[in-house]
N, C-alpha and C positions, 0 to 999 in steps of 0.2 A: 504493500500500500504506500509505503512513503517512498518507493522509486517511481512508481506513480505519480503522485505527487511532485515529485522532483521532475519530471519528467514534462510533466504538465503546465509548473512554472516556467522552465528552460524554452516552453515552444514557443514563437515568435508568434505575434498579437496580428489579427487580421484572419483574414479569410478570401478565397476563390471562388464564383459562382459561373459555373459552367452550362451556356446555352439560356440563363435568362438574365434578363427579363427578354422576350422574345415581339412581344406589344408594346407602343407605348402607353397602354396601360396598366401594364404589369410594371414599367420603367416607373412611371408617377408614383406606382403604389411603392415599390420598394425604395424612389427618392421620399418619401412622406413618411415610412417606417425608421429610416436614417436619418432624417434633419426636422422632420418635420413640414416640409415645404407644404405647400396645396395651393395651386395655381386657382382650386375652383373659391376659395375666400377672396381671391382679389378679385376675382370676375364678380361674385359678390357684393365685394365694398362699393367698386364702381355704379355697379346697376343701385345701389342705393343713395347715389350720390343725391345733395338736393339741388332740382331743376332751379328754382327762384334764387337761391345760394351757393353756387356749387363752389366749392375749394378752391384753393388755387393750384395751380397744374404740380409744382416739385411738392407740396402738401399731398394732394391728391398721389403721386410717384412714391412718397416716404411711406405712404399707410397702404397703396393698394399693388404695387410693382415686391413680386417674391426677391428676395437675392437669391441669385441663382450658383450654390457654394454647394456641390455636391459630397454627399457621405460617402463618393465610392474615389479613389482612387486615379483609376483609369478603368474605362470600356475599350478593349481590347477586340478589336474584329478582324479574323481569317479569311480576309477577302479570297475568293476564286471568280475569274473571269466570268463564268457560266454556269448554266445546273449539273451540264455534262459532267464536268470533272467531281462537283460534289454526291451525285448520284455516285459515280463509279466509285468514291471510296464508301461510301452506306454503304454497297451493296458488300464489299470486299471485307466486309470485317469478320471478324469471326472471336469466339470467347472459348477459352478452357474451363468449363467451370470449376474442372478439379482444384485447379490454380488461382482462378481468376482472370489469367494472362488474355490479353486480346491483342490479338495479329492483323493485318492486313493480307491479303494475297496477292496484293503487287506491292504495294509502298513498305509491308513489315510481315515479308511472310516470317512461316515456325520454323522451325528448326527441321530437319527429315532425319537426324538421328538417334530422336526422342521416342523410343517405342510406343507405341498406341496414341501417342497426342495428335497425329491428322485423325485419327477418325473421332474422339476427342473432342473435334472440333464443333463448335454450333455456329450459325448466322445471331449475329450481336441483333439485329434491326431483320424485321420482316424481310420477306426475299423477296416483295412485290416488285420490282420495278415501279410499275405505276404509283403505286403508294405511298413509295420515294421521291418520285418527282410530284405530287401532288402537295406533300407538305413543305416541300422544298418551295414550289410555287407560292403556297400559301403563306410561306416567309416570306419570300421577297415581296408579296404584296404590302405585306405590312412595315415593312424593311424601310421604308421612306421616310412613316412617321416616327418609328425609335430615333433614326437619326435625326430627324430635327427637334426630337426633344432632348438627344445628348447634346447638339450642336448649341442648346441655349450655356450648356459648363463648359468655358472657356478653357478650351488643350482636353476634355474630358477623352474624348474620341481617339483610340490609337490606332490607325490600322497597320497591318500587315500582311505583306504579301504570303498567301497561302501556298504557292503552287510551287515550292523548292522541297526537298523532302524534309521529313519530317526531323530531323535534325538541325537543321536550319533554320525550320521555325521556332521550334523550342529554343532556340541559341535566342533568336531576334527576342524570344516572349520573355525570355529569363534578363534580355538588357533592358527593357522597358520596367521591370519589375526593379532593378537595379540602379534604375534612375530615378525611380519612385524614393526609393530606400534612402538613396543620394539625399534627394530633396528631403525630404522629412528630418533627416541628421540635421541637414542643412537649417532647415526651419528652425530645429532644436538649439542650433548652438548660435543660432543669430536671438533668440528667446531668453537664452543662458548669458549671451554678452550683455544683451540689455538691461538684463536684469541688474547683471553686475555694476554696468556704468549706473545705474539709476541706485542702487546703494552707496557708489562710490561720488556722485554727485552729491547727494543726501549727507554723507559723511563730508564732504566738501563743506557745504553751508554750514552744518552742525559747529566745522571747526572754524570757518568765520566768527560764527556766533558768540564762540568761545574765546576770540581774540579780540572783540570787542568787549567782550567781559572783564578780559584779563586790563584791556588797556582800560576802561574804566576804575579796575581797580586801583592803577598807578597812578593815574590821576586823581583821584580819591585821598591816595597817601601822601602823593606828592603836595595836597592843599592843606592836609592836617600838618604835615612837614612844617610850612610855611608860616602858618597860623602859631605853632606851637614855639615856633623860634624867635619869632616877633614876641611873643609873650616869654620867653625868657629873656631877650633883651631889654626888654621896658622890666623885668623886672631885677635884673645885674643895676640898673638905673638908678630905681629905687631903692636898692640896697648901697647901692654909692651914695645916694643924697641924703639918706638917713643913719646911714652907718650901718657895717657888719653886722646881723641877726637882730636890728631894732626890727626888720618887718617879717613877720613871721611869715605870712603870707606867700613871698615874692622868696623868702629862701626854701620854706617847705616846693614849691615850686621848680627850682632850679637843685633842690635835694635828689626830685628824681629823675635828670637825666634822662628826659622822656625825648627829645630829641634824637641823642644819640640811638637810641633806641628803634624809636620810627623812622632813622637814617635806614638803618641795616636794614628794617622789614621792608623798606623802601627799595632795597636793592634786588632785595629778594621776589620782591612784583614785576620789578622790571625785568630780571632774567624771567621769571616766567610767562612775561607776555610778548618777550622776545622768541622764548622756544613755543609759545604758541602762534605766534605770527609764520616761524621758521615751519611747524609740521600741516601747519594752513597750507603753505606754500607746494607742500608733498600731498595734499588731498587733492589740491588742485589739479596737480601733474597726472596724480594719478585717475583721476576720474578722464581729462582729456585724453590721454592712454587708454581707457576705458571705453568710450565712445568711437576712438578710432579703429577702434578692435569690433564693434558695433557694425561699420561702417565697412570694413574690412570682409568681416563676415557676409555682409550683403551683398556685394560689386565680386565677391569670389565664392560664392556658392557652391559653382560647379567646380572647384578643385577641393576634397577632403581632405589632403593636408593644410590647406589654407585655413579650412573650416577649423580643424581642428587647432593650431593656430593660433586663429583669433581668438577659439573659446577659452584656451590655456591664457591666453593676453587678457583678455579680460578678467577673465578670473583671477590673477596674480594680481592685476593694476585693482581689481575689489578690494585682496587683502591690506596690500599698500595700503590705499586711504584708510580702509576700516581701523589700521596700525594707526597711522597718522593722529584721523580723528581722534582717539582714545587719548592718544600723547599730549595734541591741545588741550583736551578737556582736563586733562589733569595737571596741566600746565595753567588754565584756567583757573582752577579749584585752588590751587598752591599762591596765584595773583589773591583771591579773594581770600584764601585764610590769610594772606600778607597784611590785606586790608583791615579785614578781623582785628588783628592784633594790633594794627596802627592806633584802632579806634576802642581798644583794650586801655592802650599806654596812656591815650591822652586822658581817657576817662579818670585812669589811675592818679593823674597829673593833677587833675582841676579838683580829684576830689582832697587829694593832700592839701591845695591850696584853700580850698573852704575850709576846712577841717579845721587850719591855722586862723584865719580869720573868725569863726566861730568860735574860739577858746581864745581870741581877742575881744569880742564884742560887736567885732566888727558886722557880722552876720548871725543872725536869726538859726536857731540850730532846724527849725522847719526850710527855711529854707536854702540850706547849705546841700540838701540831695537836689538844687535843682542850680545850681550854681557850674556845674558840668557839662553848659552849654557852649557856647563857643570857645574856645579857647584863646580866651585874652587875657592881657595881664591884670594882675591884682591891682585894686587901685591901693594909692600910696595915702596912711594911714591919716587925719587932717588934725 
């Protein structure tokens, strides 16, 4: 059971239908069993169009015109010049039932040194003559309409010349099958590029987005930077005009060395919105690598190592940016915890310096938790 199984997964997906649809009614029903189509709903929509209001003509085209995208493949036909030749092989066939095996008597006789298989032998198809060319006729009556209803699935229709032996046909039917197979890889890995470039775009913008973060962040530090050092100098000021530790204020201030402190986190934002700016620059790369690989796919279809190729191209230019991205982001994240702590230090800063003024008089002990607003100097004692 489970080589079965095993057996059953391994077989390649699809199927052959040999000799129908034989009517273009049998064709509509098996396109309508495969996609859905039904040419008789448009005819429908139309005849209910309204006469006093009628649509407008590409409106009317969108709801009542089928797309005509077949579920099959290829329709594959064995053209023969005339009935002649296809009579003469009906008639010529013959079956082993022991075996199965079926022969022709011109085009694939048996073998003659298999004992008992000529007699063995049965007529595959009635031995009427007549009866043979009567359905034969009856095909090609209708032979007109199949083909104008394949003729509406653009390439659907393959033919091939029937009248070389039957080795040659089978070669020509097995390339047409082969180019089927082609195309469909092909479809697959220009499906698989796309896919790739549209991750590796996505991860593109992602890591923009993150380098405007990050440079946010810098600028963020760099104004607290700014702010915090001007209020250390206005308060060295004050500690010069009043004397060494008369302001308590202006030295708990300059105690903690919050500057230096926000220099260094400072630095640390800017490397990281630098290495996010630098891996922005590689999602970029690589997504345009991505897309060419897209493009590449498309314009070389018909070569499978091309195919193959592009989808390895793409796929490697996905990883790239997907790598990338991740890098800004975290290049991002390390700008913003910079920031974090900038806006740690100052807090840290302003609230030492309330703290001093509050245990001077100078401030209200309610409101010395709100005194950690902007960061400017402590005013000088009066």
């Amino acid at each position: 059971a489970a080589a079965a199984v095993a057996a059953a997964a391994a077989r390649p997906l699809g199927f052959v239908i040999d000799g129908f649809p034989s009517t273009a009614a049998e064709a509509m029903a098996l396109e309508r069993a495969l996609t859905g189509l039904d040419t008789a709903r448009a005819d429908c929509i139309r005849r209910r169009c309204s006469v006093v209001a009628p649509p407008a003509p590409q409106e009317l085209t969108a709801h009542a015109d089928p797309s005509y995208v077949s579920g099959l493949d290829a329709v594959v036909v064995l053209e023969l010049p005339d009935i002649e030749p296809a009579t003469l092989r009906a008639l010529g066939r013959r079956v082993d039932h022991e075996t199965g095996r079926v022969f022709h008597l011109d085009f694939d006789p048996p073998p003659t040194n298999e004992p008992g298989l000529i007699e063995r032998l049965e007529h595959l198809v009635a031995p009427e003559e007549a009866r043979v060319k009567e359905r034969l006729t009856a095909w090609n009556l209708g032979r007109g309409d199949v083909e104008a209803w394949t003729a509406r699935f653009d390439g659907l229709r393959v033919a091939l010349d029937a009248t070389p032996v039957k080795e040659e046909v089978a070669t020509a039917a097995a390339a047409v099958v082969e180019r089927i197979i082609a195309a469909k890889d092909a479809a697959a890995a220009v499906k698989e590029a796309a896919d790739a470039a549209a991750v590796a775009a996505a991860t593109a913008q992602a890591a923009a987005a993150a380098v405007a973060t990050a440079r946010a962040a810098v600028a963020a530090a760099a104004e607290q930077l700014l702010t915090l050092r001007k209020a250390e100098i206005e308060a060295r000021e004050l500690l010069a005009a009043a004397g060494e530790g008369e302001d308590a204020a202006a030295s708990a201030l300059l105690a903690e060395k919050a500057s230096e402190a926000v220099a260094a986190e400072l630095v640390k934002a800017k490397e990281a919105a630098n290495t996010a700016a630098s891996q922005s620059a590689a999602t970029r790369t690589a997504a345009a690598e991505a897309a060419a690989a897209v493009e590449a796919a498309r314009t070389r279809a018909g070569s499978a190592e091309a195919v193959a190729e592009s989808r390895a191209t793409a796929a490697a230019a996905c990883q790239v940016a997907v790598a990338a991205g991740a890098q800004a982001a975290a290049a991002a994240a390390a700008a913003s915890e910079a920031e974090a702590a900038v806006g740690e230090l100052v807090a840290k800063a302003e609230a030492a310096a309330a703290t001093a003024l509050c245990a001077e008089g100078e401030l209200e002990p309610e409101a010395a938790g709100t005194a950690a607003g902007a960061p400017t100097a402590p005013t000088a004692p009066t």
